[in-house]
C-alpha positions in Angstrom: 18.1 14.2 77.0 14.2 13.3 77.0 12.0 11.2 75.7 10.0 12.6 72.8 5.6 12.5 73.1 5.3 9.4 70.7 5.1 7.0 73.4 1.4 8.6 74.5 0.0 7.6 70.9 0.8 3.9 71.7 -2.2 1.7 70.7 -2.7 -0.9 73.2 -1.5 -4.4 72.2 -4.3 -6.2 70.1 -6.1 -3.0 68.7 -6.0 -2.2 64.7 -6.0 1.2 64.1 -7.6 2.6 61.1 -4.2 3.8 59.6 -3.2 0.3 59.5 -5.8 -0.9 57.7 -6.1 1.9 55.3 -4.2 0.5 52.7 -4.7 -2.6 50.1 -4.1 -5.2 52.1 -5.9 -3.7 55.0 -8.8 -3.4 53.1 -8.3 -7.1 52.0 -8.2 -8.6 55.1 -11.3 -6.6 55.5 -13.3 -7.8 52.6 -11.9 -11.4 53.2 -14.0 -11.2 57.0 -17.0 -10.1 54.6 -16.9 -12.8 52.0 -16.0 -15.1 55.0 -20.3 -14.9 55.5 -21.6 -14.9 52.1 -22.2 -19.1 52.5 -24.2 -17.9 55.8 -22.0 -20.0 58.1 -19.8 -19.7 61.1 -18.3 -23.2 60.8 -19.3 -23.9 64.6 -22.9 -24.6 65.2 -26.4 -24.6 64.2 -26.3 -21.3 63.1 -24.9 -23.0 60.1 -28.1 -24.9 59.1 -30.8 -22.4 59.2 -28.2 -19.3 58.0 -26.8 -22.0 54.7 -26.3 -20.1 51.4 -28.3 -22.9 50.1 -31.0 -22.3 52.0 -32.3 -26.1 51.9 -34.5 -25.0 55.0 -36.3 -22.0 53.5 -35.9 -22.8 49.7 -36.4 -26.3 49.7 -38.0 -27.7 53.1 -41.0 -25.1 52.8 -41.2 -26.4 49.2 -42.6 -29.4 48.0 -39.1 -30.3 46.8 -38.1 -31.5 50.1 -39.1 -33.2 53.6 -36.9 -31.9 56.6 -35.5 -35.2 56.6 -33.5 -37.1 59.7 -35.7 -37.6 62.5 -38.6 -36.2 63.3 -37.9 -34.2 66.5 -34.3 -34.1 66.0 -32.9 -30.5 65.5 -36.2 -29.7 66.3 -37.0 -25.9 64.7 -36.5 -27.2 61.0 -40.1 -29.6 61.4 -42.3 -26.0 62.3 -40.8 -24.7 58.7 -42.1 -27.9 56.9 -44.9 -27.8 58.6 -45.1 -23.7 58.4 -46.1 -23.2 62.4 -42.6 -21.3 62.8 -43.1 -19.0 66.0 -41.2 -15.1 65.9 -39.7 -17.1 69.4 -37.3 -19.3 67.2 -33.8 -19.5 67.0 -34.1 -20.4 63.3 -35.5 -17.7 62.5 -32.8 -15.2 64.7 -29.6 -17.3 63.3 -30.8 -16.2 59.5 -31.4 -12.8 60.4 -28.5 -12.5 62.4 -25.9 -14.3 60.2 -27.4 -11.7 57.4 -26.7 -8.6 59.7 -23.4 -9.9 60.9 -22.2 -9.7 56.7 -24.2 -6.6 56.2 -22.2 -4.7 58.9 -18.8 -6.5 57.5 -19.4 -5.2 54.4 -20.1 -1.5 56.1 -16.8 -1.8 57.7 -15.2 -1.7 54.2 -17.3 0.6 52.8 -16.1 3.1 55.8 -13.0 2.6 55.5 -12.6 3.4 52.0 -14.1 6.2 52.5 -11.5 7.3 55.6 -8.6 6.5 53.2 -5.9 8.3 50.7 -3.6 5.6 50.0 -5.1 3.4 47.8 -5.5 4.3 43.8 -8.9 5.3 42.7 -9.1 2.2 40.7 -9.0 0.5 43.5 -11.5 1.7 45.7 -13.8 1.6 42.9 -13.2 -2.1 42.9 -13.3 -2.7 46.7 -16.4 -0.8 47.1 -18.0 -2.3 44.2 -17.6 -6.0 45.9 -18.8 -4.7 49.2 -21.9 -3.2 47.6 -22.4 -6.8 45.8 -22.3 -8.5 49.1 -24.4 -6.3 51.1 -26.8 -6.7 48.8 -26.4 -10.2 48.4 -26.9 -10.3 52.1 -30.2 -7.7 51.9 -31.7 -10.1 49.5 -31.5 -13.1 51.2 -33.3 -11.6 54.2 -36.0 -10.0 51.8 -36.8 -13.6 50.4 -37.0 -15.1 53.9 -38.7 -11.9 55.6 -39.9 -9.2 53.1 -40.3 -6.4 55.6 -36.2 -6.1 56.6 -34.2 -2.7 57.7 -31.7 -1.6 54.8 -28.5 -1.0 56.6 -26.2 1.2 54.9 -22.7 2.7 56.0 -23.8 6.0 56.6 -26.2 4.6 59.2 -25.3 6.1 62.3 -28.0 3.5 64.8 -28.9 0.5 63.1 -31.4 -0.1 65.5 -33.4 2.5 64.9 -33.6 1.7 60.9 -37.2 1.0 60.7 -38.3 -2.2 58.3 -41.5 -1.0 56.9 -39.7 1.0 53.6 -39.3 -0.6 50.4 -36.3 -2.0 50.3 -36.0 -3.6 46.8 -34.8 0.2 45.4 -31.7 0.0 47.8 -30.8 -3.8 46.9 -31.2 -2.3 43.1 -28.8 0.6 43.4 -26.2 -1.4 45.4 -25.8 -4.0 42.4 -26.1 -1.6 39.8 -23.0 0.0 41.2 -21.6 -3.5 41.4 -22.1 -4.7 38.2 -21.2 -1.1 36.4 -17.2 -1.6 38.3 -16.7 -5.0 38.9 -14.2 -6.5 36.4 -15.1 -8.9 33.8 -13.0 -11.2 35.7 -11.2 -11.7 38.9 -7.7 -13.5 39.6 -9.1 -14.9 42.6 -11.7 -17.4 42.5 -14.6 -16.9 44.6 -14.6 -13.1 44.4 -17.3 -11.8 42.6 -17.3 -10.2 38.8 -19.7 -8.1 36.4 -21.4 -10.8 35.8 -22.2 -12.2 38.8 -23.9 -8.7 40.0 -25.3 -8.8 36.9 -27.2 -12.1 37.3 -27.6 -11.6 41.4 -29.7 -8.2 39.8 -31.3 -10.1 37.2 -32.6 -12.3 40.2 -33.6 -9.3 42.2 -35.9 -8.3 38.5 -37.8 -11.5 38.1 -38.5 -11.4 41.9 -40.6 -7.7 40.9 -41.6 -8.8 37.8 -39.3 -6.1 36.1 -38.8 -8.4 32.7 -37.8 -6.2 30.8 -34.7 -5.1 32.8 -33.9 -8.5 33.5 -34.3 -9.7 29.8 -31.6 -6.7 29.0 -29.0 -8.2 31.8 -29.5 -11.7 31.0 -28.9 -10.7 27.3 -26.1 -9.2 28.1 -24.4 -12.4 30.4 -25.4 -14.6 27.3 -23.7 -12.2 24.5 -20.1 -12.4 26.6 -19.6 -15.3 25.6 -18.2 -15.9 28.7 -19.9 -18.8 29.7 -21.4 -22.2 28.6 -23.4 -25.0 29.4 -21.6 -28.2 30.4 -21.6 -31.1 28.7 -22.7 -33.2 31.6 -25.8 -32.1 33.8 -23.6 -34.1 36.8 -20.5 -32.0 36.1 -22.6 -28.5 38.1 -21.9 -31.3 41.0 -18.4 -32.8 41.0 -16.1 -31.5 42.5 -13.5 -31.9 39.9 -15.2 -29.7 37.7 -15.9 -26.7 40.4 -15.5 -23.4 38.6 -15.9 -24.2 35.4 -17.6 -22.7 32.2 -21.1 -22.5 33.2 -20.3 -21.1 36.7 -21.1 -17.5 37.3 -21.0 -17.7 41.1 -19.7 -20.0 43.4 -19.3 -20.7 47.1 -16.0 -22.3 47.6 -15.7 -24.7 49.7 -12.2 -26.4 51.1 -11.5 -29.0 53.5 -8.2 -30.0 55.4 -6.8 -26.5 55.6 -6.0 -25.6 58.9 -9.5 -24.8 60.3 -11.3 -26.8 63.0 -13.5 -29.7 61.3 -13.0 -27.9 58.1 -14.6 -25.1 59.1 -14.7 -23.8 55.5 -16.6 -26.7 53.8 -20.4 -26.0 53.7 -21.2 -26.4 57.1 -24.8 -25.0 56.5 -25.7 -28.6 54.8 -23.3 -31.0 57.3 -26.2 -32.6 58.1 -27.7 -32.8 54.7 -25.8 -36.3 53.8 -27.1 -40.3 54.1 -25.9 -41.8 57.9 -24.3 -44.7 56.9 -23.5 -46.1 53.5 -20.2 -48.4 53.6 -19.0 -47.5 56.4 -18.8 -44.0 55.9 -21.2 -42.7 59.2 -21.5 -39.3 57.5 -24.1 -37.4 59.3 -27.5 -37.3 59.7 -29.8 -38.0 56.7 -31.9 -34.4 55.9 -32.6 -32.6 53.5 -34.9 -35.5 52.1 -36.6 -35.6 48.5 -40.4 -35.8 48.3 -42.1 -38.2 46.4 -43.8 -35.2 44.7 -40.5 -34.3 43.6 -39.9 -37.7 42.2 -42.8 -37.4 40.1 -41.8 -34.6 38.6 -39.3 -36.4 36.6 -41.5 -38.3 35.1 -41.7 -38.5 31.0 -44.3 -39.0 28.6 -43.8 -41.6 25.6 -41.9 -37.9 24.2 -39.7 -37.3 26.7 -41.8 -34.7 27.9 -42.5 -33.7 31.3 -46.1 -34.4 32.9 -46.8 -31.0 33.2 -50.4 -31.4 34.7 -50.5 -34.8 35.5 -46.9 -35.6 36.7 -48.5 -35.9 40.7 -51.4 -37.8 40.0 -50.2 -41.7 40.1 -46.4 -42.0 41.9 -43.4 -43.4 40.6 -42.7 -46.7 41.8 -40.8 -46.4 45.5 -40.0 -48.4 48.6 -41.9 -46.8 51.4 -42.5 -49.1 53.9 -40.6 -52.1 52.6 -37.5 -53.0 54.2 -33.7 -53.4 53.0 -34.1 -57.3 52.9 -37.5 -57.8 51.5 -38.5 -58.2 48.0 -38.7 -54.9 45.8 -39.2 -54.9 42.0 -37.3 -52.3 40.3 -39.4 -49.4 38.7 -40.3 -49.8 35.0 -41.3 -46.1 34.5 -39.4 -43.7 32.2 -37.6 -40.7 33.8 -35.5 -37.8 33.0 -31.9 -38.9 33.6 -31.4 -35.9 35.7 -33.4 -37.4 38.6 -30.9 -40.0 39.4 -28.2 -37.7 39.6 -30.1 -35.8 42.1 -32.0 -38.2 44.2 -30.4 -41.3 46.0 -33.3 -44.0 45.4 -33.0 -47.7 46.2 -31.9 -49.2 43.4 -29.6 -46.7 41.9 -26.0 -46.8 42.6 -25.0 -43.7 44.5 -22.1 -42.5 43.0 -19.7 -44.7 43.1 -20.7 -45.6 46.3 -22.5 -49.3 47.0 -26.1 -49.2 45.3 -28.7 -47.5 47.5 -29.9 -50.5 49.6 -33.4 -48.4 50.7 -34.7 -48.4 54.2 -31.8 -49.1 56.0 -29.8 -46.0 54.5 -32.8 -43.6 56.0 -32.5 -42.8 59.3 -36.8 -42.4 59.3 -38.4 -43.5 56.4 -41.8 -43.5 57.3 -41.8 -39.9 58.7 -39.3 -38.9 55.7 -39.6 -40.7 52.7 -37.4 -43.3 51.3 -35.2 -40.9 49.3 -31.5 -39.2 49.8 -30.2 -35.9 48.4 -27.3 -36.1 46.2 -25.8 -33.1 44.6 -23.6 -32.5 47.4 -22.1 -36.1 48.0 -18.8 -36.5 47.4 -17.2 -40.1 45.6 -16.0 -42.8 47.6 -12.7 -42.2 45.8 -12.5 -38.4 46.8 -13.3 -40.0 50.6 -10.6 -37.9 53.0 -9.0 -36.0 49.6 -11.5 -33.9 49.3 -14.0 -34.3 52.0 -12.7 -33.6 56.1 -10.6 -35.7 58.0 -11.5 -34.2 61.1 -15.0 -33.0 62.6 -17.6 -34.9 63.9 -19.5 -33.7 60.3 -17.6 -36.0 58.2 -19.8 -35.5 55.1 -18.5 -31.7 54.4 -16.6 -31.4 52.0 -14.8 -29.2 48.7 -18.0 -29.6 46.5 -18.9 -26.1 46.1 -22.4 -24.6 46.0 -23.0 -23.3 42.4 -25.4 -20.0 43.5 -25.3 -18.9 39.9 -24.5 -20.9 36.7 -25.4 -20.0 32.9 -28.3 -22.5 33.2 -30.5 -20.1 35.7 -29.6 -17.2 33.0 -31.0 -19.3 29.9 -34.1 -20.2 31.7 -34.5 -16.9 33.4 -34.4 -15.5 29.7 -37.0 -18.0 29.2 -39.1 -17.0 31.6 -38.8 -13.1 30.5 -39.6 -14.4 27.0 -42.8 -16.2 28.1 -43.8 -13.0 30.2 -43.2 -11.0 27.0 -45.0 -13.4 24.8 -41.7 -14.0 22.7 -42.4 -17.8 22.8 -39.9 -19.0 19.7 -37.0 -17.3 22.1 -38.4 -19.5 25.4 -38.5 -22.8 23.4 -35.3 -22.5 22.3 -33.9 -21.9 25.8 -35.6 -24.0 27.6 -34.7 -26.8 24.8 -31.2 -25.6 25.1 -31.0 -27.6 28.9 -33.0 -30.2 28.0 -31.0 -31.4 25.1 -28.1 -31.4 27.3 -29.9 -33.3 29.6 -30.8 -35.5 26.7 -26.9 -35.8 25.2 -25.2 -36.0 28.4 -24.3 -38.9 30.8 -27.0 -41.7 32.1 -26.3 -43.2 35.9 -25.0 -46.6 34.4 -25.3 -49.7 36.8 -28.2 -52.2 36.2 -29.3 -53.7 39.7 -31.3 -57.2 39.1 -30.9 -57.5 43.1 -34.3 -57.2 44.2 -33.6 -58.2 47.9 -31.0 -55.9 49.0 -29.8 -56.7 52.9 -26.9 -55.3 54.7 -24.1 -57.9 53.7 -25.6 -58.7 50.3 -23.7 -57.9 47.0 -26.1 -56.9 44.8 -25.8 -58.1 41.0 -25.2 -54.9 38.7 -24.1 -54.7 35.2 -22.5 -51.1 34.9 -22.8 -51.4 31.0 -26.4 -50.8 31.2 -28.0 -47.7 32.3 -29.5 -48.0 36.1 -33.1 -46.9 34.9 -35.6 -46.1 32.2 -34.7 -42.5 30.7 -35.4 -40.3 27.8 -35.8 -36.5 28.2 -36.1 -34.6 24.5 -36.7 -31.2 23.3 -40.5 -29.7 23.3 -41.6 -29.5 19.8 -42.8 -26.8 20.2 -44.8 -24.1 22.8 -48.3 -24.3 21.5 -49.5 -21.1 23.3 -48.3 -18.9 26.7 -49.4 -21.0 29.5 -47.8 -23.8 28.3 -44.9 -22.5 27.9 -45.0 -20.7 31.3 -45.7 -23.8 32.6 -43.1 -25.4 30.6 -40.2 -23.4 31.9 -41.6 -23.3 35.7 -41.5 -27.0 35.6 -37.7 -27.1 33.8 -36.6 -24.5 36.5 -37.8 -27.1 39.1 -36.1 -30.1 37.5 -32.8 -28.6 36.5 -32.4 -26.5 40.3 -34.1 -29.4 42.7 -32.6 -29.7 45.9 -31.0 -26.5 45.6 -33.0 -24.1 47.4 -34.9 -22.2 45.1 -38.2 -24.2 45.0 -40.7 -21.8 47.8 -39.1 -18.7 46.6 -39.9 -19.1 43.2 -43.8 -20.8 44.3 -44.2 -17.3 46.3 -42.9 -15.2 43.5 -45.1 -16.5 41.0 -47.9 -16.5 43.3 -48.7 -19.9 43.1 -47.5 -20.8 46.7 -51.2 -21.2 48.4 -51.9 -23.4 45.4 -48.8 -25.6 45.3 -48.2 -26.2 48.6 -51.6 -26.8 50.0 -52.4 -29.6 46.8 -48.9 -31.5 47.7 -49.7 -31.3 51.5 -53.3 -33.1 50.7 -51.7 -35.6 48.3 -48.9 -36.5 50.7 -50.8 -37.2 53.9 -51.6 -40.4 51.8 -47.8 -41.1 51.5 -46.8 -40.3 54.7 -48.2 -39.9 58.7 -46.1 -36.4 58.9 -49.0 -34.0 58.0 -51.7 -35.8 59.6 -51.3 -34.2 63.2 -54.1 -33.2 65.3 -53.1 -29.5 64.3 -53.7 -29.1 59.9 -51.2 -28.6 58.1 -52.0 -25.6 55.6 -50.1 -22.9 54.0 -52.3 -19.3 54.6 -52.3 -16.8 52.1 -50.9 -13.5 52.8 -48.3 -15.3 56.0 -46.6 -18.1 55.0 -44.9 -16.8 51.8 -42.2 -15.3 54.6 -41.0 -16.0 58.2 -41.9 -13.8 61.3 -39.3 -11.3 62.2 -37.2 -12.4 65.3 -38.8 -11.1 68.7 -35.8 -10.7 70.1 -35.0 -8.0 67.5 -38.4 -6.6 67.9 -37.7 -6.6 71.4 -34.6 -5.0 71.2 -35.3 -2.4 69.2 -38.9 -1.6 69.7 -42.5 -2.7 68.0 -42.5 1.4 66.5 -39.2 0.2 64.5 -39.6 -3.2 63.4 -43.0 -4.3 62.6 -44.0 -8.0 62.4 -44.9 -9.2 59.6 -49.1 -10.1 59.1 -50.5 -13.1 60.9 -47.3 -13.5 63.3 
């Protein structure tokens, strides 16, 4: 008797073959480890900040929508974006491109093994592939907003390293969600995974980025026409978490908390910094992610309940800057549009149903950062440890997901494709479609007469009356095309603040040099941040993207990656 030769095929202990993974739930597992980067964190360090999905560093700190908030020379890389002196040296800059990579080769993985396999239905594969292709895409146009000049790595790729980044890559990000979109299902069993419609919109996107309007026009009608979706009653209800996934949501990144992983490694740990320090007791960490003043302004209304569209900077809303906790401040008188107390914390306003926003004392550096707090992602004091971490030293993470893509960005990016068409009559009625929910749907209610507001005090607030001045109503009309262009650029700000889309779209309207440079000027009088002994400006033709990593360039060579101008 003898052994037979099976024992010399033994895999070593550890090691997944291929065979083993060549079948449905091998491929699962694999597509799992690819969605497991689409929100652009690891769960474990700073990597998490400057790769977020949200991209509140290159969307929103490079914007006039935000300030980098915190401290000034705390997590020290985010100040050089705000102040746009980032250096190709920068591990900011490497974490976003390598996060992006590090998805783009998970999502290769699956598309090589499907290819390798014959025990998995047709209908399947078609599936599988088709969410692979939607996330290396997803992952390809992330980088091309932050860099422009990227490598396009495909599975068929034999050395990525020697993919040069000087070829257009917008044809390749194109053909991947067109393949998406043409065999993903309508809808999927599984939340979180993506659908037709979601490649639809993500390509839609990728359109208005080239100017393409007519092709985006034809998706976006096409996402409206389903009947699939629907605007919320409630602007607030895109940020509760009790209402994630619901019928305006497209495409969400879920979030979860208390499930096993380390410091709930699964709950947006891009933005774990991004929430006040201390309010109650709570010592959720660290205060960035701050709103501008400019920002601010942009909620202001005419007697109409019209935006300021050329004036809204000129003269700011009322604010504390400057004024401490327990000194005197009288309330502001102006008239807003509701939406801004839903999205900024000001003092004041109650926060939720947090204490009222006492001011100075809940910013960690007011003078450098402004006396505002983000919102959309805070959870309620009642949700405190149900649905945000028990454990972690980030206690402000928690199960309120990022909404990437909700029917509102469709109806304003049909908007937007109506203006650049001249179809005006269809843009007014989009754009008036958010802003009479806006108008319809639920005030901040809790009247503060506490003008001295202390730690200790207990403010007096009647929670019958609305917390400010609003009034937001439909535009009459759109009297001519740059109105109306104006119009919707101004309700794509106000609807979206905060949420990372802000520079991309100043750059893609090539308005960036404009915008940017005006709001720096006005907001050295606000604050000492921009008046250094090195100017603050934003240059033309290099600060609409980042500097490609040296350490890539240096690891693959200056003949394969080129640097992008005035690095």
């Amino acid at each position: 008797m003898s052994c037979d030769d099976n024992f010399l095929k033994t895999l070593p202990q550890g090691v997944v073959s291929d065979y083993s993974l060549s079948n449905e739930d091998g491929i699962n597992s694999l597509l799992i480890g690819a969605y497991s980067f689409v929100d652009g964190s690891n769960g474990t360090n700073e990597q998490s900040y400057y790769g977020s999905v949200s991209n509140w560093i290159w969307g929103s700190v490079a914007s006039d929508d935000a300030t980098m908030g915190g401290t000034l020379y705390n997590v020290s890389q985010i100040l050089p974006v705000e102040c746009f002196q980032t250096q190709p040296v920068y591990y900011s800059i490497e974490d976003k491109w390598s996060i992006c990579y590090e998805g783009i080769a998970r999502c290769n993985i699956v598309l090589k093994m499907l290819a390798k396999t014959e025990r998995i239905s047709d209908q399947y594969i078609r599936t599988a592939k088709a969410q692979a292709l939607f996330l290396r895409a997803w992952q390809h146009f992330e980088l091309k907003r932050v860099f422009n000049n990227i490598p396009y790595i495909t599975e068929d790729v034999e050395n990525p390293g020697k993919v040069i980044n000087t070829v257009n890559t917008w044809p390749f990000i194109e053909k991947d969600l067109q393949y998406a979109a043409a065999n993903l299902p309508e809808t999927q069993s599984e939340v979180g995974c993506a659908t037709k419609y979601a490649a639809m919109a993500v390509l839609a996107r990728v359109y208005l980025f080239q100017k393409k309007w007519t092709e985006a026009a034809a998706l976006l009608d096409q996402i409206i026409q389903s009947g699939r979706y629907s605007l919320m009653t409630d602007f607030h209800d895109n940020y509760r978490i009790p209402t994630r996934n619901n019928a305006e949501s497209i495409f969400e990144i879920q979030y979860s908390v208390n499930d096993g992983s380390p410091g709930s490694g699964n709950a947006g740990w891009g933005d774990a910094m991004n929430f006040p320090v201390d309010i109650d007791g709570l010592e959720t960490c660290c205060g960035f992610h701050q709103p501008t003043q400019n920002l601010v302004n942009a909620f202001k209304v005419d007697p109409d309940g019209l935006p300021l569209l050329e004036t809204y900077n000129d003269v700011n809303l009322r604010n504390d800057q400057d004024i401490k906790s327990g000194d005197l401040f009288i309330p502001f008188t102006d008239t807003v549009d509701p939406r801004l107390d839903w999205t900024v914390g000001r003092r004041g306003i109650p926060f939720l149903d947090w204490p009222v926003m006492r001011g100075q004392d809940w910013i960690r550096e007011q003078q450098s950062m402004g006396p505002y707090l983000y919102k959309k992602n805070m959870f309620y004091k009642s949700e405190k440890y149900i649905y945000s971490t028990t454990s972690g030293w980030a206690s402000g993470v928690n199960a309120n997901n990022y909404r990437a893509y909700r029917y509102a960005h469709i109806l304003l990016w049909r908007a937007e494709c109506a203006v650049e068409m001249n179809d005006l009559a269809m843009a007014l009625n989009y754009v008036n479609m958010i802003r009479i929910r806006a108008r319809d749907g639920k005030r901040v209610m809790g009247l503060c007469t506490t003008y001295n507001l202390p730690d200790g005090v207990v403010p007096v607030v009647d929670y019958n009356q609305p917390a400010a001045n609003y009034n937001v109503q439909p535009y009459p009309s759109f009297p001519d095309q740059e109105y109306a262009r104006k119009a919707v650029r101004m309700e794509l700000r106000l609807e979206f603040a905060m949420e990372g889309h802000r520079f991309f779209d100043l750059v893609r309207w090539g308005i960036a040099e404009e915008t940017m440079n005006t709001y720096i000027e006005k907001d050295k009088l606000f604050r000492p941040l921009y008046r250094s002994v090195t100017p603050v400006v934003f240059v033309k033709g290099k600060n609409e993207y980042w500097p490609i990593p040296k350490s890539a360039i240096d690891a693959q060579g200056k003949e394969i990656l080129i640097q992008n101008p005035g690095y």
